[in-house]
C-alpha positions as CSV (number, residue, x, y, z in Angstrom):
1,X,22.8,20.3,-107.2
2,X,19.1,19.5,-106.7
3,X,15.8,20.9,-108.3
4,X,13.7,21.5,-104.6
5,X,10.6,22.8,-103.5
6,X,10.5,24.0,-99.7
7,X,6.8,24.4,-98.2
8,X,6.4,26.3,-94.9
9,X,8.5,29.2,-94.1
10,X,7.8,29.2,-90.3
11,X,10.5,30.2,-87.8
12,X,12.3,26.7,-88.9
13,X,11.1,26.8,-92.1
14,X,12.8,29.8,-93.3
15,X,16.1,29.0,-92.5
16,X,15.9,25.7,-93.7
17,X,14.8,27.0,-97.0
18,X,17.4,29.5,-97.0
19,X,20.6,26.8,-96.2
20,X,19.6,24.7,-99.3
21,X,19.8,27.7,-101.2
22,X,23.1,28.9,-100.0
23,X,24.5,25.4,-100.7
24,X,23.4,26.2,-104.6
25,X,20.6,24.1,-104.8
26,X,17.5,25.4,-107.3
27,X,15.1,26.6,-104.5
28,X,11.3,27.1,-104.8
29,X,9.3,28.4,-102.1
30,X,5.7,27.9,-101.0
31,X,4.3,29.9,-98.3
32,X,0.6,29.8,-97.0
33,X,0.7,33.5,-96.7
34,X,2.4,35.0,-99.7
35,X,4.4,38.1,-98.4
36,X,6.6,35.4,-96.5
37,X,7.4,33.9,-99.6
38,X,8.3,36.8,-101.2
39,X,10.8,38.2,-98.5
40,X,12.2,34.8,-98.6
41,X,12.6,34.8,-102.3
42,X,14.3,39.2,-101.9
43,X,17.0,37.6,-99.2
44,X,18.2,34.5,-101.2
45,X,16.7,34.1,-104.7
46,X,15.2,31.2,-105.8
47,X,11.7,31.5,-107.0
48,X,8.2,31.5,-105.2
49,X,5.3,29.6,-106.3
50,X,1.2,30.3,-105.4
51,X,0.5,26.6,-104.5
52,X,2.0,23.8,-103.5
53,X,2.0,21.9,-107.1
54,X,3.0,24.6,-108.4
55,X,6.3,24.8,-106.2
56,X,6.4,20.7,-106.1
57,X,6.6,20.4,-110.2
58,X,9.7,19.3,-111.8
59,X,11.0,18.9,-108.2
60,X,13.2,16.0,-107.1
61,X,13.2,16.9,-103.7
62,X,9.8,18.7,-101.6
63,X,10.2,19.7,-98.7
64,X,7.8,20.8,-95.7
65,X,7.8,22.0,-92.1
66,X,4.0,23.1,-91.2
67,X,2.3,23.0,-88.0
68,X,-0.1,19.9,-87.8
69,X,-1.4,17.3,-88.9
70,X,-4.1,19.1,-91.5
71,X,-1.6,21.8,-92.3
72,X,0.5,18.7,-93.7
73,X,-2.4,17.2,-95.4
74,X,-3.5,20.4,-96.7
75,X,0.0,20.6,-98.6
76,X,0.5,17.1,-99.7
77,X,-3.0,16.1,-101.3
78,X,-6.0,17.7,-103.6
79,X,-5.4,19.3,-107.2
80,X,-3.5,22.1,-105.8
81,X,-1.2,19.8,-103.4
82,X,2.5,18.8,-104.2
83,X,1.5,15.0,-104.6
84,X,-0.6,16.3,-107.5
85,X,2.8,17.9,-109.0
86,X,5.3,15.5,-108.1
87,X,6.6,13.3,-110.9
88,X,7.5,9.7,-110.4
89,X,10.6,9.0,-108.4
90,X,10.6,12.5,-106.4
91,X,11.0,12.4,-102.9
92,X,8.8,14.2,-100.1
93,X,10.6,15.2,-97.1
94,X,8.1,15.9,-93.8
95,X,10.0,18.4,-91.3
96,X,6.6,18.2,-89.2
97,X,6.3,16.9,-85.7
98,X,2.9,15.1,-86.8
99,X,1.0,12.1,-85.5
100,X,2.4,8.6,-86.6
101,X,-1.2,7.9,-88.2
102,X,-0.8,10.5,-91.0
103,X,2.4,10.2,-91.7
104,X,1.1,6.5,-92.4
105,X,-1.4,7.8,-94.3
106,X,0.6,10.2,-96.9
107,X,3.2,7.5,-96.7
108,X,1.0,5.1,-98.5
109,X,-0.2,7.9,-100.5
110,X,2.5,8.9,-102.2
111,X,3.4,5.0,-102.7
112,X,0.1,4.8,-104.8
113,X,1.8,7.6,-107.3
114,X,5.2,6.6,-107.4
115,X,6.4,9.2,-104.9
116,X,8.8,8.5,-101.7
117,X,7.6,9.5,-98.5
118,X,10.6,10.4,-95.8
119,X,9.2,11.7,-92.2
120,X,12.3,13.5,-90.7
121,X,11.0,15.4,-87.9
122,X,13.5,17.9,-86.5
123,X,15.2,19.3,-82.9
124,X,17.5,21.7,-81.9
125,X,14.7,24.8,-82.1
126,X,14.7,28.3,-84.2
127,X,18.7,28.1,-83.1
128,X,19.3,24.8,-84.6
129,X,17.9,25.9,-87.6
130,X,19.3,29.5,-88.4
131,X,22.6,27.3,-87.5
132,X,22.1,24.8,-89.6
133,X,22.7,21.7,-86.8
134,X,19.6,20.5,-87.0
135,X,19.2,17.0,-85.7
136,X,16.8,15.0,-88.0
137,X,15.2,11.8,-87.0
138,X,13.5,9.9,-89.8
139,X,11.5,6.6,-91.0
140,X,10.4,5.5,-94.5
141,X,12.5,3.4,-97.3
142,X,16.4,3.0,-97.0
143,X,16.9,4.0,-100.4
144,X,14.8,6.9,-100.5
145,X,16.4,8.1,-97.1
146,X,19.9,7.6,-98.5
147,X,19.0,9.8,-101.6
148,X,17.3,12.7,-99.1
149,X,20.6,12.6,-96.4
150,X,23.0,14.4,-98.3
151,X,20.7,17.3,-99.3
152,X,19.0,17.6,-95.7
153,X,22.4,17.8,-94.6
154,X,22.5,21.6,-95.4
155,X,20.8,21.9,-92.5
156,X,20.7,18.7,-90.0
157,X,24.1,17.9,-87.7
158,X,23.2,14.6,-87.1
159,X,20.8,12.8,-89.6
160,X,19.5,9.4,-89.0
161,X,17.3,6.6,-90.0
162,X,15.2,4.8,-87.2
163,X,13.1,2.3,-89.1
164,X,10.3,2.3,-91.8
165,X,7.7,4.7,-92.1
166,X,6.6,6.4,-88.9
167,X,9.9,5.6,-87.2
168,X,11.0,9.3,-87.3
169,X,8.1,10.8,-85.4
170,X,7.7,7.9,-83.2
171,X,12.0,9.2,-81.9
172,X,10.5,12.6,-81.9
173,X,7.8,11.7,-79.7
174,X,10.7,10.0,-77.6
175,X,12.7,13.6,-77.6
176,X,9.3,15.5,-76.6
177,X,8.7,13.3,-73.7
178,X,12.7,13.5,-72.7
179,X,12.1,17.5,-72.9
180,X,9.1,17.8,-70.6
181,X,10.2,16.2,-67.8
182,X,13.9,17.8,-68.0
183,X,12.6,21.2,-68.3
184,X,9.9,20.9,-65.5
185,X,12.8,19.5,-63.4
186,X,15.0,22.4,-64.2
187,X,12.4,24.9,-63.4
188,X,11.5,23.4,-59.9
189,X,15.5,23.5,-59.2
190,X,15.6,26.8,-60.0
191,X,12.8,27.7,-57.7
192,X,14.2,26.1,-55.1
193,X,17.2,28.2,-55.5
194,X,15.6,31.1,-55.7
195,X,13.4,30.7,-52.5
196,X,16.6,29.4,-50.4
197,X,18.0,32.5,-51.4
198,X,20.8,30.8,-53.3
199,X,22.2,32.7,-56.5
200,X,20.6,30.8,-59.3
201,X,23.9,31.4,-61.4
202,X,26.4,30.3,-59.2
203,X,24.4,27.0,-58.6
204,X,23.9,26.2,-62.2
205,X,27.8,26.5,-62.3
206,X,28.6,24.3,-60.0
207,X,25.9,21.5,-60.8
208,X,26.3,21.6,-64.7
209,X,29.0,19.5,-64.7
210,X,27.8,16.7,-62.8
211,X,25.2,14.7,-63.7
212,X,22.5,17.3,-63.2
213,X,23.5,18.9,-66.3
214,X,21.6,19.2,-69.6
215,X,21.4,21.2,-72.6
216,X,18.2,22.6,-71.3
217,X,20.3,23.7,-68.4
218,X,23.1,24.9,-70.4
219,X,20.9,27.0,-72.8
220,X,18.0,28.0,-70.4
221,X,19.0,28.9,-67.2
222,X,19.8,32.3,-67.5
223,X,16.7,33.5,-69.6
224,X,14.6,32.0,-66.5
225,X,16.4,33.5,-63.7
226,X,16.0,36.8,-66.1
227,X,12.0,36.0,-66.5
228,X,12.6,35.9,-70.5
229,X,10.5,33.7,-72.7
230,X,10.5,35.3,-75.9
231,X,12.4,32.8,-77.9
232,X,12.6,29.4,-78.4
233,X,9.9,26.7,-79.2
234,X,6.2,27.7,-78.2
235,X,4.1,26.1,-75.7
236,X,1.3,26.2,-77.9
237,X,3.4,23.7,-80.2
238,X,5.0,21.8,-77.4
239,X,1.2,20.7,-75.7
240,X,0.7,19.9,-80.0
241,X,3.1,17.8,-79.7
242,X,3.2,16.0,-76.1
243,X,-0.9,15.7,-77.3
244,X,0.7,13.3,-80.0
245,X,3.0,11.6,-77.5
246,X,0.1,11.2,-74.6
247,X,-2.3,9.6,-77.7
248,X,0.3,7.3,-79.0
249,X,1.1,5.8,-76.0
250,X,-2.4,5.2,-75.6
251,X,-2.2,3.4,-78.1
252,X,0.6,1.0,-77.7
253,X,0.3,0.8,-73.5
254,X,3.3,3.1,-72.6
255,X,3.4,4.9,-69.1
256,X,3.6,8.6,-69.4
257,X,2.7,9.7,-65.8
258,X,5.2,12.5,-65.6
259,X,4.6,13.5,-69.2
260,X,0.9,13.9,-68.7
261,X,1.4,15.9,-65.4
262,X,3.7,18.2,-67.2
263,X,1.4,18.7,-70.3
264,X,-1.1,19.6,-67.3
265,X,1.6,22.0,-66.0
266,X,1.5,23.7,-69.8
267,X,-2.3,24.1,-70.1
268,X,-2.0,26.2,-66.9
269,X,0.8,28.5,-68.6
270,X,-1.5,28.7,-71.4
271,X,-4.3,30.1,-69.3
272,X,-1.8,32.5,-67.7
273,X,-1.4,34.2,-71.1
274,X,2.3,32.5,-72.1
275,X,1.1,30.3,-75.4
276,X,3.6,31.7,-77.4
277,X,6.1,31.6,-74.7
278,X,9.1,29.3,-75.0
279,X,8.9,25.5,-73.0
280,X,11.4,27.1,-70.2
281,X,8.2,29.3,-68.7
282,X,7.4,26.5,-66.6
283,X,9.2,28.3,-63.8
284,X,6.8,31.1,-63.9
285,X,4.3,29.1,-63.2
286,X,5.9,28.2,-59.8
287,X,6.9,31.9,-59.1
288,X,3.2,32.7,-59.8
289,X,2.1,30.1,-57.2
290,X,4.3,32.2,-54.5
């Protein structure tokens, strides 16, 4: 069993945390606001720690899932950051759906100290992770990588390695862009259903089995027909994210067309009150429109 710190105990976070504690491992927690931590520590021992050296010393393994780009900087570097406790050899373990620039930049930061730098972005949502089937896309050096799998495999179904350094987020960005365009299409068949008077149900029963289907359409169907959008990943986080996506392929001279029109689609749920809604509220942004 490993010595690990975990930093971030968000809605993935948590449960993450709490699977690599149940597998035995020696668990220390890092939370940016402290009660969090503390509730974490009451449900499945382990210890707590004020900053992020703090929880990152002794360590062999860190761990984070934060929300951005700053967030992750914020942990990993300064005097009270986990680079700053890390010992030589350790390995740091991004959860984060960041940019490919930064994770570049901590990359060859922790290089310049002797640490290993793995970015394993996740999917599979809040569910995924209280499940522990996390899927895990990552980037950075074999050998680090093959020393991280078997302990991120308390929480990740399928775990694999896409390339150096950046490779992970670069296949998250792929999943994101997959995601908008699938849910948007769900929502406008749904709508159509709905306003041809057909029940919503009984179509998506028919239809999943073909080549229509999804896991969007498996999972989401019924909380939109039921006008539910309380769970799930936020749309705050998934405009974050396709805000990543739109940027990079700015960069390299991809075509997003759809995925631009669908983070447009977003931004107007966002100004109908639903940032912390789930992805699937597209569709009331078509029943809104009448």
């Amino acid at each position: 069993m490993a010595k690990l710190a975990f930093l971030g105990l968000g809605v993935m976070g948590y449960p993450m945390a709490g699977h690599l504690r149940a597998k035995g491992h020696e668990v220390t927690v890092y939370n940016r606001t402290a009660s969090k931590s503390a509730a974490w520590v009451e449900a499945h021992g382990g210890a707590s720690a004020p900053t992020p050296r703090e929880a990152a010393e002794g360590a062999e393994f860190v761990m984070a899932c934060v929300g951005n780009d700053d967030d992750l900087r914020g942990v990993c570097l300064g005097p009270d950051g986990a680079f700053a406790g890390m010992g030589k050899g350790a390995i740091f373990v991004d959860h984060t759906t960041v940019s490919a620039a930064v994770t570049s930049e901590l990359y060859e930061a922790a290089r310049e100290i002797g640490v290993s730098f793995v970015d394993a972005p996740v999917s599979g949502g809040q569910a995924g992770a209280e499940n522990g089937v996390l899927s895990i896309m990552c980037g950075g050096d074999q050998a680090a990588f093959d020393a991280a799998e078997p302990v991120m495999a308390a929480y990740g179904r399928s775990i694999k390695r896409l390339g150096e350094s950046g490779a992970g987020q670069l296949t998250k960005m792929v999943n994101q862009i997959c995601i908008a365009g699938l849910v948007q299409g769900l929502a406008e068949g749904l709508h159509f259903a709905q306003k041809a008077g057909l029940d919503g149900r009984a179509v998506i029963e028919v239809i999943a089995g073909g080549a229509a289907g999804s896991w969007q359409m498996a999972n989401r169907h019924e909380t939109m027909l039921d006008d539910e959008f309380e769970h799930g990943f936020a749309v705050d986080w998934m405009r974050k994210d396709l805000g990543i996506c739109l940027a990079t392929a700015n960069e390299n001279g991809a075509s997003l067309p759809v995925t631009a029109l669908v983070d447009q689609f977003y931004k107007d749920v966002q100004k109908m009150g639903g940032g912390r809604w789930d992805t699937s509220s597209l569709i009331k942004r078509l029943t809104a429109m009448g």
